[in-house]
C-alpha positions in Angstrom: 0.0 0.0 0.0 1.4 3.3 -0.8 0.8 6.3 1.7 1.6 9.6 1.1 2.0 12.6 3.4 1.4 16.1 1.9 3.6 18.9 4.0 1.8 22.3 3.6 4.6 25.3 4.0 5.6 28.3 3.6 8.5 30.9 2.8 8.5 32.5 6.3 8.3 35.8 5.0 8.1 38.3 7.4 4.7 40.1 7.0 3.1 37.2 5.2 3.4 34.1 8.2 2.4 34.1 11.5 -0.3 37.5 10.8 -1.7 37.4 14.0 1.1 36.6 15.7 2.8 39.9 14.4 0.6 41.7 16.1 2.2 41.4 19.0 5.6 40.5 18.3 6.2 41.9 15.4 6.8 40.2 11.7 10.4 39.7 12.0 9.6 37.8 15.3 6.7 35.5 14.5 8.3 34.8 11.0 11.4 33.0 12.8 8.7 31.8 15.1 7.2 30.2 12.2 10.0 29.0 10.9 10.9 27.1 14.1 7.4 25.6 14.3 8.1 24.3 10.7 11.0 23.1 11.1 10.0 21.1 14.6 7.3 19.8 12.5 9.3 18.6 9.6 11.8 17.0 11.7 9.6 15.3 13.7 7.2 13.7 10.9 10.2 12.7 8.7 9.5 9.3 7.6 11.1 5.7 8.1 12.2 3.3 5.3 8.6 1.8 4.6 6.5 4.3 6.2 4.7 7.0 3.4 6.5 9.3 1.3 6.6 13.0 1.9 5.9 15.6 -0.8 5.8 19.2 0.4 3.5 21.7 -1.1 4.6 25.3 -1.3 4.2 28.7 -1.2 4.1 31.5 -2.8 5.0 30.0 -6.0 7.6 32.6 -6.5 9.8 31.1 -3.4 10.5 28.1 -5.4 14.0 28.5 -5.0 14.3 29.7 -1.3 12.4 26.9 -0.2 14.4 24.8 -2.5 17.8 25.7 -0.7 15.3 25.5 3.0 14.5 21.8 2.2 17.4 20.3 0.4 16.8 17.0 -1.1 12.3 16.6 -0.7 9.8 16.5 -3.1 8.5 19.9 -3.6 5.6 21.0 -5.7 3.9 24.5 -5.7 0.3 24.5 -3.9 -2.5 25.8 -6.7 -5.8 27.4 -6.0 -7.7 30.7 -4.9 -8.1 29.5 -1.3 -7.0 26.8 1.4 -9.7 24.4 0.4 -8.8 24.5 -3.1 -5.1 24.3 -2.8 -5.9 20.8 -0.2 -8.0 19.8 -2.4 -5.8 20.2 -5.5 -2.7 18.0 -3.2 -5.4 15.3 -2.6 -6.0 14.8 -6.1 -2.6 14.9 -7.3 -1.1 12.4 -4.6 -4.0 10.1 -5.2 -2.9 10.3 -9.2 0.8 9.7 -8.4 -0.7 6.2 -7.3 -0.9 7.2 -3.4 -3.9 4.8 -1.6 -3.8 6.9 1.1 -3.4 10.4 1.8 -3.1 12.9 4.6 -2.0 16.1 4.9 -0.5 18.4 7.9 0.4 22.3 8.1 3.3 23.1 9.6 1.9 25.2 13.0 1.8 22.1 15.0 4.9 21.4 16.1 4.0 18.2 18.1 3.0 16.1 15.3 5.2 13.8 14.5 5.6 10.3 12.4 3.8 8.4 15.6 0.6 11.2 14.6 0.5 10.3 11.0 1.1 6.3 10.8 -1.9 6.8 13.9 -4.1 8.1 11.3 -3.4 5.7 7.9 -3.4 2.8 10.2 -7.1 4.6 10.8 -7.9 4.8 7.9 -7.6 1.0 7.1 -11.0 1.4 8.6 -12.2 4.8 8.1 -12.7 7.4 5.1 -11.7 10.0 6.5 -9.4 11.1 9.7 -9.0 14.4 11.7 -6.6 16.0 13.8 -8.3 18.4 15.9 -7.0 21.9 17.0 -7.9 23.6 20.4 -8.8 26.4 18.0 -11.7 24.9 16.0 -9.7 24.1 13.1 -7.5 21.1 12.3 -3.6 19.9 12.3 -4.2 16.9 9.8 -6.9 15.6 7.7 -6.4 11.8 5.7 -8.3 10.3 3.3 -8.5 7.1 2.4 -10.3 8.2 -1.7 -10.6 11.2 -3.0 -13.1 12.9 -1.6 -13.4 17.0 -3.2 -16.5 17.5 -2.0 -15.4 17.7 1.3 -13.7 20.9 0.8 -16.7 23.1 -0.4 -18.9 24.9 2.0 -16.5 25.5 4.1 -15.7 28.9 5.7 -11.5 28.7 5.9 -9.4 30.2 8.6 -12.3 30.4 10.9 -13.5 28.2 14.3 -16.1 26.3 12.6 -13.8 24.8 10.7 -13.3 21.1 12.2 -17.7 21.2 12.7 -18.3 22.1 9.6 -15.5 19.0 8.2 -17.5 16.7 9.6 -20.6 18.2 9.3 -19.8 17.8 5.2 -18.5 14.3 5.7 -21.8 13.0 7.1 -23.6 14.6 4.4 -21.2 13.1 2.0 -21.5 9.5 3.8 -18.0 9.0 4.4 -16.9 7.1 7.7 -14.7 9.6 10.0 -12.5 9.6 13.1 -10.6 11.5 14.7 -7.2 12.2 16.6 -6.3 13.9 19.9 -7.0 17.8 20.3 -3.5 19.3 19.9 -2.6 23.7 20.3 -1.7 25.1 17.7 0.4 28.3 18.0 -1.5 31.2 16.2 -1.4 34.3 19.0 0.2 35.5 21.9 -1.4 33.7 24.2 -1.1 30.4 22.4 2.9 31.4 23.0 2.5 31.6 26.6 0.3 28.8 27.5 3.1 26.5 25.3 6.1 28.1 26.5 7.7 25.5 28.2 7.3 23.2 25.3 8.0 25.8 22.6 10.8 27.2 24.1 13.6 24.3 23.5 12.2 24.5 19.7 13.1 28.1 18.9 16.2 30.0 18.2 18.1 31.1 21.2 18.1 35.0 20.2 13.9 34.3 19.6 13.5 33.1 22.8 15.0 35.2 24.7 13.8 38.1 23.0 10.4 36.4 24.2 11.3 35.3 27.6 11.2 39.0 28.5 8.2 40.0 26.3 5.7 37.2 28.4 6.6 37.6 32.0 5.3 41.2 31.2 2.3 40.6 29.2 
């Protein structure tokens, strides 16, 4: 059986990663913020002889390069569509033509998913349709499908907290079979910083983190 595990990621661009974040901290800040998040999660999800292969789907398309030199060696392709639906729903479909039986796919703001998370999930879906990851935030950290499934994606209102009900409120309606994972943070503000500081500080940067230190013993 061939598994395949789509990495969503970005150029950590300051100003264009990590929006909400930079609020607060600024976009030179939460870009190398995301950027260690990334990099925890790409590390930690890195596959075993046997396990699923990894492509990673990029953007914006016009970092090709950078994230070429950032991830030496993977399979990269560029992620296409208008919105986050679309571009998932475009990686589905072209794993699942590369021959891949099953599918799932992660972002890379969770940095405690790891390769234990996703063979969790395939080995799921030996059963299921379709698998979530839950985030404490109303959205999700991974979703796997055992078929393509692009009806999934519509109807959905992206980047928002009804994100995970409104999943499986669409998978019912499309009669697919659906479990789900353990509820994991995801770091998207401030305050997600500072509730996961003792696990998210031996991930970042020295210079980061200590600029941060500082910045949430006052907040």
């Amino acid at each position: 059986m061939k598994r395949t595990l789509v990495v969503f990621v970005k150029w950590p661009r300051p100003g264009t990663v990590k929006t909400r974040l930079s609020v607060d901290l600024g976009p030179e800040t939460s870009a190398a913020v995301y950027r260690a998040l990334a990099e925890a999660e790409i590390a930690g999800t890195q596959p075993r002889a046997g396990d699923y292969d990894r492509v990673f789907f990029y953007a914006p398309a016009d970092a090709a390069a950078d994230i070429a030199r950032w991830l030496p060696g993977e399979t990269l392709q560029a992620q296409d569509g208008p919105d986050l639906g679309a571009r998932m729903a475009a990686a589905f479909d072209a794993a699942f033509a590369a021959g891949a039986d099953q599918v799932a796919i992660v972002g890379t703001d969770v940095p405690w998913v790891t390769r234990d998370t996703v063979l969790q999930a395939f080995e799921i879906l030996d059963e299921r349709d379709v698998v979530l990851g839950p985030c404490e935030d109303g959205g999700y950290y991974l979703l796997a499908l055992s078929r393509p499934a692009p009806g999934l994606f519509e109807e959905i209102a992206w980047s928002t907290p009804g994100v995970l009900d409104a999943t499986r409120d669409r998978a019912q309606a499309l009669g697919l079979s659906l479990a789900t994972l353990g509820t994991l943070p995801d770091i998207d503000t401030l305050a997600d910083v500072r509730l996961a500081w003792d696990e998210l500080r031996p991930l970042l940067p020295e210079a980061v983190a200590d600029l941060l230190g500082p910045r949430l013993r006052s907040g």
